[in-house]
C-alpha positions as CSV (number, residue, x, y, z in Angstrom):
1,X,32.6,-6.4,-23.5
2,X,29.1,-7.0,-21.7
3,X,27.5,-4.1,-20.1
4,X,27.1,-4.5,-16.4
5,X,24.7,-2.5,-14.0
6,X,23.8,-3.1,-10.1
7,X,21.4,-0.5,-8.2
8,X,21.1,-0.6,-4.7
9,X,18.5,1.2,-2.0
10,X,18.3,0.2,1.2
11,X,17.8,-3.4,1.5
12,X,17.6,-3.4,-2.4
13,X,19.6,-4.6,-5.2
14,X,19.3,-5.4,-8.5
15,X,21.9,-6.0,-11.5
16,X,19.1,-5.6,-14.3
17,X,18.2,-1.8,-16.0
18,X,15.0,-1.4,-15.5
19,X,12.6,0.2,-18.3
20,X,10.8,3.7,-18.4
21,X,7.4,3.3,-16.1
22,X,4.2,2.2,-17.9
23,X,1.1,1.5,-16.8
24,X,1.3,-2.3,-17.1
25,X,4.8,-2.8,-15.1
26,X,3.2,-0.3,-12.0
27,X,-0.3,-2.5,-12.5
28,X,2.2,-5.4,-11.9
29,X,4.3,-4.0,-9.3
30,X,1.1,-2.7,-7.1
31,X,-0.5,-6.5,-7.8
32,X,2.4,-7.9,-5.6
33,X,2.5,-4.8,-3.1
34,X,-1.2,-5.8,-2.6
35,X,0.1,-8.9,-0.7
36,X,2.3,-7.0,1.6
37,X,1.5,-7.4,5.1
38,X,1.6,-3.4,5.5
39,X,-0.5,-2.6,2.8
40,X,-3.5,-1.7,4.8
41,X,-2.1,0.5,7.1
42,X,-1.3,3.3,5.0
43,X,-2.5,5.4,1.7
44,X,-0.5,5.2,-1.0
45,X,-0.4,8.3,-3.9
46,X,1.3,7.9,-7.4
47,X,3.0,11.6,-7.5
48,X,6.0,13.1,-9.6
49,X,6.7,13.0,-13.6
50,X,5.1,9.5,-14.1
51,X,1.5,10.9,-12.6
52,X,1.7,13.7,-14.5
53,X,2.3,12.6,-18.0
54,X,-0.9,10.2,-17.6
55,X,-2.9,12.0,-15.5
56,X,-1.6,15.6,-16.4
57,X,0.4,17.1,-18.9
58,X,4.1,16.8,-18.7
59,X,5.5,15.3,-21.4
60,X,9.1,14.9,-20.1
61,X,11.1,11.6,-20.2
62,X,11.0,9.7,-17.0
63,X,13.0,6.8,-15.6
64,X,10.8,6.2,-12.2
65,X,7.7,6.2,-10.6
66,X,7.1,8.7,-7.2
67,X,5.1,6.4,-4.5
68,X,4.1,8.3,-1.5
69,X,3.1,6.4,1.3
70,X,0.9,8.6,4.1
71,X,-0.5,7.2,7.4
72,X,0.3,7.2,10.7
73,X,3.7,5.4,11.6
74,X,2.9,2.3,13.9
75,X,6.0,0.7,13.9
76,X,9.2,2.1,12.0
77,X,10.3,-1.7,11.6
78,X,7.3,-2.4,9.7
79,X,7.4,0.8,7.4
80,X,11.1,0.0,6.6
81,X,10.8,-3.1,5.4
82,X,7.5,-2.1,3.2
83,X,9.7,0.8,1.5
84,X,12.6,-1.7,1.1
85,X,9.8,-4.4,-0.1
86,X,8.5,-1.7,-2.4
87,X,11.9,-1.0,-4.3
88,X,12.4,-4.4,-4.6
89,X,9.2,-5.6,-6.2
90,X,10.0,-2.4,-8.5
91,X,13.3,-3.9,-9.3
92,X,11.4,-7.3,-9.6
93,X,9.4,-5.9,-12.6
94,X,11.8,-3.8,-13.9
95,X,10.6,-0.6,-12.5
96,X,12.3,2.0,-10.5
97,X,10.1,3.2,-7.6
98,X,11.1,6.1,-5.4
99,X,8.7,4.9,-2.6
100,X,8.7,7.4,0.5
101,X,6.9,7.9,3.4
102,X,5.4,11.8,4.1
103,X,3.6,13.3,7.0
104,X,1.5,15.0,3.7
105,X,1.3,15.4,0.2
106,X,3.3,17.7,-1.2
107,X,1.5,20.7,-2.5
108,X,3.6,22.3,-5.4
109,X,2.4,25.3,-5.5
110,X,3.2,26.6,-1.9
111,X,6.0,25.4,0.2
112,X,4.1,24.4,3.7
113,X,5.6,22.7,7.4
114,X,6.1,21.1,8.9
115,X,7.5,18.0,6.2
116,X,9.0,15.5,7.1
117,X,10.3,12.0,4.5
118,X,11.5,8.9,5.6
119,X,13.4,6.4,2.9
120,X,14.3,3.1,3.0
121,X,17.9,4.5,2.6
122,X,19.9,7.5,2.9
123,X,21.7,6.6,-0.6
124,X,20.6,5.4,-3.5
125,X,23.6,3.8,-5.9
126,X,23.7,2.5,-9.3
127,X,27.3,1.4,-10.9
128,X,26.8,0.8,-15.3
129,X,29.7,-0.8,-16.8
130,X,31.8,0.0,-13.0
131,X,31.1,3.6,-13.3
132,X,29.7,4.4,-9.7
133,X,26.4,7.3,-9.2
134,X,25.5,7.7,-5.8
135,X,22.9,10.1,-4.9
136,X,22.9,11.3,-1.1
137,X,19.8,12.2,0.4
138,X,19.3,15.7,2.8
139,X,17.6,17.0,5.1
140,X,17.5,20.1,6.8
141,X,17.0,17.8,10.0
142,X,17.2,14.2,10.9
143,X,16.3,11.7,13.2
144,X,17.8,8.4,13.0
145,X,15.5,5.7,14.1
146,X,17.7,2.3,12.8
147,X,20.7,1.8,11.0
148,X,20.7,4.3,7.9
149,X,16.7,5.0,8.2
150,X,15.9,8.3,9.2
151,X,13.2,11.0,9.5
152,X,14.6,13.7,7.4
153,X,12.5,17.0,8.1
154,X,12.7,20.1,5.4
155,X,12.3,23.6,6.9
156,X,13.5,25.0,3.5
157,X,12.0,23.7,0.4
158,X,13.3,20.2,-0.8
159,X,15.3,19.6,-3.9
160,X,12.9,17.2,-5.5
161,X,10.1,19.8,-4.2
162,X,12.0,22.7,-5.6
163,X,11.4,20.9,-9.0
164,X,8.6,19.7,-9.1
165,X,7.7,23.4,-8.3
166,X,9.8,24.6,-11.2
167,X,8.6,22.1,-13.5
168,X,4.3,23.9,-12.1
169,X,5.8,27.0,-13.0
170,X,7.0,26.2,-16.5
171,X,3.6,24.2,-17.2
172,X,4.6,20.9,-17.1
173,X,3.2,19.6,-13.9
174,X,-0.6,19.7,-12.3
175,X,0.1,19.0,-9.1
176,X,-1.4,15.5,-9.6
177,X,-1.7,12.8,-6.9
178,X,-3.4,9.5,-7.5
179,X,-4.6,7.1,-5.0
180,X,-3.2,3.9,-6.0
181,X,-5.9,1.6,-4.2
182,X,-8.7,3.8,-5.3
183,X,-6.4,3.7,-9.0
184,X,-6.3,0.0,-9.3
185,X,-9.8,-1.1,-7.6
């Protein structure tokens, strides 16, 4: 019997696997966000596992890449459909990108407020061979602005932040955030 997979975010979907990140397939992916009408209104920072085991020192398996997008929110229609557009064009090149918006970089070594997240979804869900594995997202707070997109707020540290925090104090992680238009120039 064939294998089957689907994995949906937001607006997303895909029925292919993608492949562990590599340089080449996020040099690919950020090639096609460069055509995104958004692009220019915001700063966009390769964080997380990926960042560190090229920039830093983790050598821990990854599946994604962690895109943080920072900059003022003009229109929440806009920044919606660039994080949906942004998964998609991951899926498109058979990358998984966890693309969020943040008020501010996370700094791993110190918990700090206000943060706030917004996601192109409040789920993520992948089904292999019809086996369903949903992840919900929390917040401490949220706001809904449309739909299932929301500003989530964090008053206590965040589950991927209480990891990555982990993952400082066990000496895999830097703390490394890399400009991704500076990065690709």
């Amino acid at each position: 019997m064939k294998n089957t997979f689907k994995a949906i975010y937001g607006s997303s979907v895909t029925t292919t696997p993608w492949d562990r990140p590599n340089l080449i397939r996020l040099g690919q992916w950020w090639n096609d966000m460069l055509t995104h009408p958004s692009i220019d209104d915001y700063e966009f920072y390769l964080t997380g596992n990926f960042a560190e085991k090229i920039f830093g020192i983790s050598e821990l398996p990854t599946w994604d890449v962690d895109v943080v997008v920072i900059g003022d929110v003009k229109s929440p229609f806009k920044l919606k459909r660039l994080l949906n557009d942004g998964v998609q064009l991951g899926f498109n090149n058979k990358l998984m990108v966890d693309i969020t918006w943040q008020n501010r970089l996370w700094d791993i070594t110190e918990w700090q407020l206000p943060q706030y997240k917004i996601r192109p979804s409040l789920s993520f869900t992948k089904f292999v061979n019809h086996k369903e594995e949903r992840i919900d997202f929390e917040y401490d707070k949220m706001v809904q602005i449309m739909d299932d997109f929301v500003v989530g707020e964090f008053i206590n540290p965040a589950k991927s932040w209480s990891k990555a925090h982990q993952r400082y104090l066990d000496g895999h992680y830097l703390g490394i955030s890399e400009n991704l238009k500076k990065m690709f120039k």
